[in-house]
C-alpha positions, 0 to 999 in steps of 0.5 A: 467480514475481512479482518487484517491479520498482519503486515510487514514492509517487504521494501522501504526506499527515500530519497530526499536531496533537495535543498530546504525549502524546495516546493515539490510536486508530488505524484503518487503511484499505487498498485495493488493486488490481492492474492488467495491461498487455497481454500481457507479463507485467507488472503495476501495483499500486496502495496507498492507506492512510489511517490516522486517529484514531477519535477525530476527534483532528487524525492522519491519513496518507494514502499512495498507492504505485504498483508494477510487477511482472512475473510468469510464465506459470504464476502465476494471478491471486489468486496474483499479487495477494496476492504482489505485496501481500505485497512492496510492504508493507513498503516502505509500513510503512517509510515511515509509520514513517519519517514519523512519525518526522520529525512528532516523535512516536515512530515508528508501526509498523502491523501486518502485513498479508496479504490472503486469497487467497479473497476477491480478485476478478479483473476483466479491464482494460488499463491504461497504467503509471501510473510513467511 
């Protein structure tokens, strides 16, 4: 069971010059990458989102999200990382909501967002946490 242990938001960029009322074309950018301590069950994801105009129009919120989360001996890898993209979500679609909010323009909700299992790749490394 892969259960969210903490987050923190390592990078918070917006930008929102343009004029009321302009209609923008929003494009998202996700990355996602899961790094595992040792061997004790634990590991840390990393979000980073950019959401901008495709019209070159001054918007543009950049995010960058930092989570731990421990996990069982029975739960694989592309399980794990799916899983913990599936809880650590909502907190980064809560935030660009409440962001741009405070820029004065209505409140952005971006769509959920799942990641398909089948085309996670796995690659062995060791990290240190980056929440400390």
């Amino acid at each position: 069971m892969i259960e969210l242990k903490g987050y923190k938001v390592n990078k918070l960029e917006i930008e929102n010059k343009v004029k009321p009322g302009t209609q923008l074309k929003l494009q998202n950018q996700l990355k996602y990458n899961v790094n595992y301590l040792d061997d004790n069950k634990t590991c840390i994801g990393i979000m980073e989102l950019r959401i901008a105009d495709a019209d070159l129009n001054p918007f543009e919120i950049k995010i960058e999200m930092v989570a731990e989360f421990n996990y069982g001996a029975e739960d694989e890898k592309p399980d794990i990382h799916t899983g913990s993209f599936d809880q650590l979500f909502p907190f980064v679609r809560q935030i660009v909501h409440t962001v741009t909010a405070f820029t004065g323009m209505p409140g952005l909700m971006i769509p959920i967002m799942k990641l398909n299992k089948e085309t996670v790749r796995v690659n062995e490394q060791k990290e240190t946490s980056p929440l400390n």
